[in-house]
C-alpha positions in Angstrom: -36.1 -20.2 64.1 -39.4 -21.0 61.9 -38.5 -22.7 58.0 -40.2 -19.3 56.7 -36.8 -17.0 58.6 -34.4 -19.0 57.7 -35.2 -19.3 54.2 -35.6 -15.5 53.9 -31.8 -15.2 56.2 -30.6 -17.6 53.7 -31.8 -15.1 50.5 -30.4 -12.3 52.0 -26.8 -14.1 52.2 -26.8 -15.0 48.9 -27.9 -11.4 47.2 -25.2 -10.1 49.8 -22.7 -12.7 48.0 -23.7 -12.1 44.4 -23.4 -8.2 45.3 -20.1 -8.7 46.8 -19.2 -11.2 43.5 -20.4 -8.2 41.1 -18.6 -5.2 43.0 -15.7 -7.1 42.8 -15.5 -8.5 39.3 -15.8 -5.2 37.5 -12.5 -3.9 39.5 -10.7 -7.1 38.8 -11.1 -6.8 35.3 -9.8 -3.6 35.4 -7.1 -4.4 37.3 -6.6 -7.4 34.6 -6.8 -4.8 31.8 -4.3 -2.6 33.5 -1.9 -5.3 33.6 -2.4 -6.1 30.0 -2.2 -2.3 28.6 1.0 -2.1 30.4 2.7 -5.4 29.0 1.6 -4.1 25.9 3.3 -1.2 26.2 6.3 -2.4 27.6 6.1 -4.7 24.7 5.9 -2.1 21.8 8.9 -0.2 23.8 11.0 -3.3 23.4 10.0 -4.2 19.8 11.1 -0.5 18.9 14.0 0.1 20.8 15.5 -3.3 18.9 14.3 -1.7 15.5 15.3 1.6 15.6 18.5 1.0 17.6 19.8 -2.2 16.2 17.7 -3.0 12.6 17.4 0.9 11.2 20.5 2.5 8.9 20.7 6.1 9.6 16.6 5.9 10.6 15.6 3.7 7.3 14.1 0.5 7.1 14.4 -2.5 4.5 12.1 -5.3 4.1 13.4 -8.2 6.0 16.3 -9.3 7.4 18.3 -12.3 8.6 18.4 -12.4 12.4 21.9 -11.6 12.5 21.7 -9.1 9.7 24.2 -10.3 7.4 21.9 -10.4 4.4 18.5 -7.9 4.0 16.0 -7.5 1.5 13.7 -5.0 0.5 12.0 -6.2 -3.0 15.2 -7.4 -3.9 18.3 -8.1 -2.3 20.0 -4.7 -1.0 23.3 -3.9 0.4 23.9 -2.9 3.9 23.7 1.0 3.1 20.5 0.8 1.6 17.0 1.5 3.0 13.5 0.7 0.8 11.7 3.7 0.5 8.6 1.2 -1.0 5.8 0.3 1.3 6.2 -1.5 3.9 10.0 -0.2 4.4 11.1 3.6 5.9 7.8 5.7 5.1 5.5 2.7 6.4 8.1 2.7 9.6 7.8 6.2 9.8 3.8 6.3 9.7 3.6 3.8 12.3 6.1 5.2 14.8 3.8 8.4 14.4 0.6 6.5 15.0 2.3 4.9 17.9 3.3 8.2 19.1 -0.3 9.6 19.2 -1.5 6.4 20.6 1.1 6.3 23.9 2.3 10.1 23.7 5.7 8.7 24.5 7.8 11.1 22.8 10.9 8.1 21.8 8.3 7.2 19.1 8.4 10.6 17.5 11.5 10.7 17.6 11.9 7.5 16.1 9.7 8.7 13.4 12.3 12.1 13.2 15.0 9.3 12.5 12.6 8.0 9.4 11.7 11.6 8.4 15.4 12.2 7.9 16.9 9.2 5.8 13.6 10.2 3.7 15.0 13.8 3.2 18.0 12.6 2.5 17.7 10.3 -0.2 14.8 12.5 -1.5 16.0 13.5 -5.4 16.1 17.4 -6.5 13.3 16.6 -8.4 12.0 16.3 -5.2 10.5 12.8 -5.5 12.1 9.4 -4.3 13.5 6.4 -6.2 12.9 2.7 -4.2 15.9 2.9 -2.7 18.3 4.9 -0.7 22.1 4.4 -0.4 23.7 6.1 2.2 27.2 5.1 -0.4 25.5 7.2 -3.0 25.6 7.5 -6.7 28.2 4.8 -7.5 27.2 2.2 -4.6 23.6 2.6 -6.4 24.8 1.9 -9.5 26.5 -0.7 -8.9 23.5 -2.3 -7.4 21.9 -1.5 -10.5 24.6 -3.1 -12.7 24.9 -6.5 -10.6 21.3 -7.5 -8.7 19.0 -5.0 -10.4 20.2 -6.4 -13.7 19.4 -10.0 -13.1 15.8 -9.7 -11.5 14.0 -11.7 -14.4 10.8 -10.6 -13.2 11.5 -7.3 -11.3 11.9 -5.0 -14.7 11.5 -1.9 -13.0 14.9 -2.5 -11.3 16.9 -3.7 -14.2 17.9 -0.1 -15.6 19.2 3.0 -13.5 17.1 5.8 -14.5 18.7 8.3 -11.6 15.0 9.9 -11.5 11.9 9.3 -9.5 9.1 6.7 -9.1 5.0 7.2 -8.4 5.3 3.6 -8.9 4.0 1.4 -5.6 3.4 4.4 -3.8 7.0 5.3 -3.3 6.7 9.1 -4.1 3.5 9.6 -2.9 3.6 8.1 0.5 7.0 9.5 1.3 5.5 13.2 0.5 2.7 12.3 2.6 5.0 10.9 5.3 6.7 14.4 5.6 3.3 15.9 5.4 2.2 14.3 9.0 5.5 15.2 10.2 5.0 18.4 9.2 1.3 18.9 10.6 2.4 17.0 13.8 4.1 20.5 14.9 4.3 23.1 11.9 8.3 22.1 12.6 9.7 24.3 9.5 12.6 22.3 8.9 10.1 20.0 7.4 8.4 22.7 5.5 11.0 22.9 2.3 11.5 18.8 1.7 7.6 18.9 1.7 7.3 21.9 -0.7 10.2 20.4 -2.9 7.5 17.0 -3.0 4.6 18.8 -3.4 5.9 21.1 -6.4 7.4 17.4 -8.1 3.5 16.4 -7.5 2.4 19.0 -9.5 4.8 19.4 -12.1 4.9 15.5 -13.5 1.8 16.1 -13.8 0.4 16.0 -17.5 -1.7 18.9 -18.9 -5.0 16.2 -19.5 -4.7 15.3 -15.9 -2.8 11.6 -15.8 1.1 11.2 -14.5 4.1 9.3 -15.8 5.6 6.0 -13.9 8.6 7.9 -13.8 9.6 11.4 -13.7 11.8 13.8 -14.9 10.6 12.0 -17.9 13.5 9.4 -19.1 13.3 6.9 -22.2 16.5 5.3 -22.6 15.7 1.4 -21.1 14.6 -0.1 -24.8 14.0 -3.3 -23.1 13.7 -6.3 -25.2 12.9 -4.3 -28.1 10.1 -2.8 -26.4 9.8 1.2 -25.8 10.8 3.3 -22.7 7.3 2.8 -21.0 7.7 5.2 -17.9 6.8 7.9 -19.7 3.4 6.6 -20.4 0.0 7.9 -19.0 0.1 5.3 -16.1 -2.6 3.9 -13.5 -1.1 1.2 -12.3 -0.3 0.4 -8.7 -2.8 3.8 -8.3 -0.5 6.1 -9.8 -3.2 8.8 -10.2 -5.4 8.2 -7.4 -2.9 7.9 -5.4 -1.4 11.6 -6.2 -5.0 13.0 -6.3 -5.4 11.9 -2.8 -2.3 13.2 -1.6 -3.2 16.7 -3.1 -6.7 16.5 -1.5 -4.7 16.2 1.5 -2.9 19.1 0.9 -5.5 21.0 0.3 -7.4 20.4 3.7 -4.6 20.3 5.8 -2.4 23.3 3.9 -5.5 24.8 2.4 -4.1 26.8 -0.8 -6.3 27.1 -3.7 -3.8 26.0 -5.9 -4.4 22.3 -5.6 -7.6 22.8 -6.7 -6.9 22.2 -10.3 -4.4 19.2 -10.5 -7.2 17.3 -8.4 -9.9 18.4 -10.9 -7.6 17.3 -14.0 -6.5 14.1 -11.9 -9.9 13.0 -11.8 -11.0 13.8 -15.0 -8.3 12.1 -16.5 -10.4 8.9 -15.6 -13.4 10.1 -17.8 -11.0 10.7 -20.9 -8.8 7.2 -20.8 -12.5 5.1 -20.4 -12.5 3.1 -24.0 -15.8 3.4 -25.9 -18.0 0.8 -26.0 -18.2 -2.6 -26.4 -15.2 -2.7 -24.4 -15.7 0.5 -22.1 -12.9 -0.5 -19.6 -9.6 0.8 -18.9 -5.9 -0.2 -19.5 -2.8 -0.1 -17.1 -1.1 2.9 -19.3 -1.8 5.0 -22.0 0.5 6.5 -24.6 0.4 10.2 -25.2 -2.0 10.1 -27.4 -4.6 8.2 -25.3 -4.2 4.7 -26.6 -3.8 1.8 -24.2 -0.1 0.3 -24.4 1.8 -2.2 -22.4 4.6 -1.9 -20.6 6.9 -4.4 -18.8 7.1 -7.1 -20.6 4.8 -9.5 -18.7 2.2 -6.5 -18.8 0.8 -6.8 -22.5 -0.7 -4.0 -24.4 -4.9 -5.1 -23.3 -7.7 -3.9 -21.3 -7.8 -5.1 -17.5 -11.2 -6.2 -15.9 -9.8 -5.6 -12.3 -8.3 -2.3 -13.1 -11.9 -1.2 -14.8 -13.2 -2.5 -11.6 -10.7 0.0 -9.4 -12.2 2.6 -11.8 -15.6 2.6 -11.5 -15.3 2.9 -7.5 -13.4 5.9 -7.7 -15.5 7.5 -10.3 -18.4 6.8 -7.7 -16.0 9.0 -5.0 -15.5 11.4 -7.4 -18.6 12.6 -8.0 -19.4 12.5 -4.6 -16.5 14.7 -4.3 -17.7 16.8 -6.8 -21.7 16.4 -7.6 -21.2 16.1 -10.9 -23.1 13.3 -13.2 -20.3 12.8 -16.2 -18.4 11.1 -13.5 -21.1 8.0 -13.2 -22.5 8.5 -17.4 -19.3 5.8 -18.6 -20.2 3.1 -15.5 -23.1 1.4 -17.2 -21.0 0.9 -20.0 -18.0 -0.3 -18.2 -20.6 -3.0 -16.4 -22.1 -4.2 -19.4 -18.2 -4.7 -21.0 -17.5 -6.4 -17.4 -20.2 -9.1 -18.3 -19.2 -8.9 -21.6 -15.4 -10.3 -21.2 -16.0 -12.9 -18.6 -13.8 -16.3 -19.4 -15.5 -19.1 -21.4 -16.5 -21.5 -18.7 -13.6 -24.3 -19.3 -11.3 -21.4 -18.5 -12.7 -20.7 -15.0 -11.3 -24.1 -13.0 -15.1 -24.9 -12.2 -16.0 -21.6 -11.6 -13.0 -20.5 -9.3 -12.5 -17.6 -11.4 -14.5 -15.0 -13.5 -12.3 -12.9 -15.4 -9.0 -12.3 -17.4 -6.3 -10.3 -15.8 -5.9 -9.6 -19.3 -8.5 -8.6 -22.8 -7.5 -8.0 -26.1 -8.5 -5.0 -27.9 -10.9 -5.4 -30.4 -11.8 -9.0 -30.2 -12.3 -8.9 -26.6 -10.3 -12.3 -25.8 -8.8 -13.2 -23.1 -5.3 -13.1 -23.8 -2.8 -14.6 -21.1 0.9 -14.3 -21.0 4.0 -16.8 -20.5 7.4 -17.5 -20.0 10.4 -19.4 -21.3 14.1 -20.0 -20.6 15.8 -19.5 -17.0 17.0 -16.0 -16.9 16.8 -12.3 -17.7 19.7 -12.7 -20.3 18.2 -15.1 -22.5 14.7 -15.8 -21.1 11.4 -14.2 -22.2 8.0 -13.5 -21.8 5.2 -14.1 -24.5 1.4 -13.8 -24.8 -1.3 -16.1 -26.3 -4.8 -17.6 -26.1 -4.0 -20.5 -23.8 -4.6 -20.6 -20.2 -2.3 -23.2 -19.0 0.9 -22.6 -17.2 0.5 -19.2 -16.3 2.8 -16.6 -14.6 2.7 -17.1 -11.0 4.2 -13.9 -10.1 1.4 -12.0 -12.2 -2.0 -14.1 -11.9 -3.5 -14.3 -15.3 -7.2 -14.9 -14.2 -9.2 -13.7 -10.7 -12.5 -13.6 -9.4 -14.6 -10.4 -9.8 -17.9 -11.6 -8.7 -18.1 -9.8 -5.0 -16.7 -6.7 -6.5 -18.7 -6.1 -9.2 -21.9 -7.2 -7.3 -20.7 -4.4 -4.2 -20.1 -1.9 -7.2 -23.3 -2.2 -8.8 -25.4 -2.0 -5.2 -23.5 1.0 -4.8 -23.5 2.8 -8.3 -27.9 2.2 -7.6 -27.4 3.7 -4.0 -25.4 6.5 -5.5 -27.2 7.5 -8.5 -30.1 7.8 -6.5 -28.6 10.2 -4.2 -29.4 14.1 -4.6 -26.4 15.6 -5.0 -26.7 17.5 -1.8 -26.6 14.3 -0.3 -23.8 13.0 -2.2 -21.7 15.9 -1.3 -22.6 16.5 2.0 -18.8 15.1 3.1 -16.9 16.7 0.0 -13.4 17.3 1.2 -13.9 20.1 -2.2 -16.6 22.5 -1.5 -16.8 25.6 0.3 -18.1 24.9 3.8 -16.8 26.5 7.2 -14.7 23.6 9.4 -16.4 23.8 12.7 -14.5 20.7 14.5 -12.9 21.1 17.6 -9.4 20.7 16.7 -7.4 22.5 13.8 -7.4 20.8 10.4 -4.0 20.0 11.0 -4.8 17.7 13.2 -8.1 16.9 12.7 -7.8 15.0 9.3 -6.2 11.6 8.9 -3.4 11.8 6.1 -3.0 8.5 5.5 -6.7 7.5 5.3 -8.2 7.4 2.1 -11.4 8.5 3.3 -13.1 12.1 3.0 -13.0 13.3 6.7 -11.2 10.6 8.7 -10.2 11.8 12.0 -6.7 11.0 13.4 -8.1 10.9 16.3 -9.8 7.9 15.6 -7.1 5.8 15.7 -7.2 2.1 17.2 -11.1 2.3 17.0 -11.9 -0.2 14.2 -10.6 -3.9 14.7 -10.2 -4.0 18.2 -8.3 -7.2 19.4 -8.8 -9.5 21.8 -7.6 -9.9 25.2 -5.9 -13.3 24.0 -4.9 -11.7 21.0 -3.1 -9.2 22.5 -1.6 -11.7 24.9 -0.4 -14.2 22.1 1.3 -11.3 20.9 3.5 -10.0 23.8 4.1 -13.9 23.9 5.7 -14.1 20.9 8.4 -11.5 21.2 11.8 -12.8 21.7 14.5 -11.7 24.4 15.9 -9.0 22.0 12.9 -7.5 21.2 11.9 -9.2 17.7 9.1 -11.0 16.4 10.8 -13.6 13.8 8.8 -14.9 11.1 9.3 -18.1 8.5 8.1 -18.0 4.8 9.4 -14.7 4.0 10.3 -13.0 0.3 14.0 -13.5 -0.5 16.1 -13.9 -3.0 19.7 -15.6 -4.7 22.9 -13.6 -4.2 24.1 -12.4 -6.6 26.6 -14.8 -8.9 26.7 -13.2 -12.5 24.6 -13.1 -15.5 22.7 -16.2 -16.7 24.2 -18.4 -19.6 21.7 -21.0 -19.6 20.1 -20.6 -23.2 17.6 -23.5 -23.5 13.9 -22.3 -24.1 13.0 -24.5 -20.9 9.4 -24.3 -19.1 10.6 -25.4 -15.8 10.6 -21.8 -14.8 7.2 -21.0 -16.5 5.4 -20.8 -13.5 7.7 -20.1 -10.6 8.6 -17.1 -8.9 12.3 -17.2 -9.8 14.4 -18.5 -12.6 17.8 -20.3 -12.7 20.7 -19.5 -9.5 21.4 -16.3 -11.8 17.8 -15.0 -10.8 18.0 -12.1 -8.1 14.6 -11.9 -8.0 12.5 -12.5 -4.9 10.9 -15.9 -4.1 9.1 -17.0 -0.9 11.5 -18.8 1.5 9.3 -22.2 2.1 12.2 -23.3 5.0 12.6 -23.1 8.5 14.5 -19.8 8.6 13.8 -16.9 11.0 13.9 -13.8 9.8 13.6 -9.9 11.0 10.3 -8.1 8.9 9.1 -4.6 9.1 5.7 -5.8 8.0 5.7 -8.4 11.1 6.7 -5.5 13.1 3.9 -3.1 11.8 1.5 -5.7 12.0 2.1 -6.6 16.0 2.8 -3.2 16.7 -0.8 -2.1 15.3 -2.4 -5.1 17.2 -1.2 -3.6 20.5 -1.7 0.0 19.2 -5.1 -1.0 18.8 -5.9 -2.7 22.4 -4.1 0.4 24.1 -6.0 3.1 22.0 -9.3 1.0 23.2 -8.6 0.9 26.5 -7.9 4.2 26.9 -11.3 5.0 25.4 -13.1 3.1 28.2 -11.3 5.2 31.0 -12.3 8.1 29.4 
């Protein structure tokens, strides 16, 4: 055989091999991906099962747990009747058993979102909104709580007095209604219908005439703490207070479509326009009294203007109005960036340029005011403010860096006030246009996305993990089912009320005071503990590998 044949034989064999190689390869990766989809889901199966069957109380969820659950937390220590209703306990359970639902359609996850759905409804108020917790014991297990841990948080205010009415604080009331929302557009299942009315109408009612909401509602003012007055009736943004119930309306009104939400939203977003200070300092505050005026409200939250909040403000207003097309909504933002650049810390207050701004500015002089502790305990410690920047709060950072933000607001406010408003508009969840999808509303729109026309069905698109990823995950599950984590928020039992009286600093800038302190502290040891939020994040890992690959079969 001449060189010339069997150098052309010997060509042939080899593109016979590399075809063979390449036929091959794409089928064994599939194979490989097969595998991997189904430990993942056999994964997720496990993780839940433990959860609902072993960790949940009557369907709810705390924070975290010891492995043997003799002690759980949710953002303080609770007792073994009590679910969290705050973010990330029973509603942020109850979200992701529904996403994982939709992801696998394997019915035990709606029904272990049914099981969250319930202990919601039950320890929903007849005002219709929620409180942080839920005992299963009731009103005088709850008060007790109250009266014992509650009381002793140094730092955790909010739980040291039983008001027996609702929070919009941390998204408690908020997310639950919008919880029962999805469960209620999952099927139009009526018995869901009446707890989510009974939300909706507490929505609308707390709801001040000049558009803002109270921290706490049916309006209360009997906690005088430390001389102070009953803040929870203030005008209130913080922890999104406002934009979070505006959202949840514009929710309402896509997926339920009555006319009547309309108007709250309108007022809810106008209420930012109306609380703007004038200039120089055109920013914003936490809360408002009734008569407009900034005001402070725990004690650790002084009565001041907040560069990070003004931030927060001048993205929405930017949504707003392209909600709405309407200019008022961007005529305060120049303003609010000049008073940005305007408050910025002297530069020996910014630890070599580490940080920008103030969490914190004084009315009128437009200092940076920063705020401190003394003593070891709630009964005879205190907060204070001042000028001085040293030992701050650790629990509530007294400086931060605003740089990215305000440079990613500004690029947008130019990108937006250059838009027509036809343009602006065109995705309004508010004006009149025909929905020409091909799903209903009711399923079409995302309820717990925060953007204009998310699509549930677009779950487990965005942040797609790795092959390894999704491996080191099923990895790390443990026989029962759990994935334990170190470094988690706890707290001291409870022993009684402090009696330390020394004006000490040694607490100044820790988490937690004296042995008397319930309040929650990071767990720096080698303890193992149970956490929803682990759970939710592993669970959304492999949510988000299965959701792909069932994308690529399609």
């Amino acid at each position: 055989m001449s060189k010339v044949k069997r150098y052309s034989y010997r060509i042939c064999f080899i593109m016979v091999c590399l075809l063979m190689v390449f036929s091959v390869t794409p089928l064994f990766a599939q194979k490989q991906n097969k595998k991997l989809t189904e430990q993942a889901l056999a994964t997720m199966e496990k993780a839940t099962r433990y959860m609902v069957d072993t960790v949940s109380t009557n369907g709810g969820y705390l924070w975290h747990y010891l492995p043997d659950l003799s002690r759980r937390w949710g953002e303080m220590e609770a007792y073994d009747t009590m679910i969290w209703v705050q973010p990330p306990g029973t509603t942020s359970m109850g979200h992701l058993f529904l996403d994982a639902y939709h992801v696998t359609g394997d019915p035990s996850y709606f029904k272990a979102a049914d099981k969250a759905a319930a202990a919601i409804i039950w320890g929903q108020l007849d005002c219709g909104g929620w409180n942080y917790i839920v005992d299963f014991a009731g009103d005088r297990s709850l008060k007790e709580w109250y009266n014992t841990i509650g009381k002793n948080g140094w730092r955790l205010e909010e739980f040291q007095h039983y008001y027996g009415n609702a929070t919009f604080d941390d998204d408690v009331s908020s997310d639950a209604a919008k919880f029962l929302l999805r469960m209620y557009l999952e099927n139009l299942d009526p018995k869901y219908k009446y707890p989510l009315d009974k939300a909706i109408e507490f929505v609308m009612e707390s709801q001040y005439p000049v558009g803002g909401w109270p921290q706490r509602y049916p309006l209360r003012y009997d906690f005088s703490h430390h001389g102070n007055p009953d803040y929870t009736s203030y005008y209130t943004f913080n922890d999104d207070v406002v934009w979070e119930n505006v959202n949840f309306l514009i929710q309402c009104y896509l997926t339920l479509g009555e006319q009547r939400f309309l108007d709250p939203i309108y007022r809810g977003m106008n209420f930012y326009i109306s609380t703007q200070i004038g200039p120089p300092q055109a920013g914003w505050a936490q809360q408002y009294t009734l008569d407009l005026k900034p005001a402070g409200a725990r004690t650790y939250e002084p009565n001041g203007l907040l560069p990070g909040y003004t931030c927060a403000s001048i993205s929405l207003l930017m949504r707003f109005y392209r909600y709405t097309g309407e200019t008022k909504f961007l005529a305060g933002i120049p303003a609010a960036f000049d008073w940005l650049e305007s408050c910025r810390l002297p530069q020996h207050m910014t630890d070599n340029g580490k940080y920008t701004h103030p969490t914190f500015v004084e009315l009128g002089t437009n200092k940076p005011i920063f705020v401190h502790r003394k003593g070891s305990n709630v009964v005879h410690g205190y907060y204070y403010v001042d000028y001085d920047d040293k030992n701050l709060l650790i629990h509530y950072g007294g400086k931060s860096n605003l740089n990215n933000s305000i440079k990613s607001l500004r690029a947008e406010y130019e990108k937006v006030s250059n838009m027509s408003v036809e343009e602006a508009t065109k995705d309004s969840p508010l004006f009149v246009k025909r929905f020409t999808e091909d799903i209903m509303p009711q399923k079409y729109y995302d309820v717990k996305s925060q953007g204009m026309t998310a699509s549930a069905m677009s779950y487990g698109k965005r942040n797609v993990p790795t092959e390894t990823q999704v491996q080191e995950v099923i990895n790390s599950v443990d026989d029962e089912g759990r994935w334990l984590v170190k470094h988690v928020p706890i707290s001291n039992p409870y022993i009684g009320d402090g009696t330390k009286t020394e004006p000490t600093d040694k607490y100044a800038s820790t988490d937690v005071g004296d042995e008397t302190d319930t309040s929650c502290y990071t767990d720096e040891t080698d303890q193992l503990y149970i956490s929803t939020r682990e759970y939710i994040n592993k669970m959304t890992v492999l949510m988000n590998y299965v959701a792909s690959q069932k994308e690529l079969e399609k």
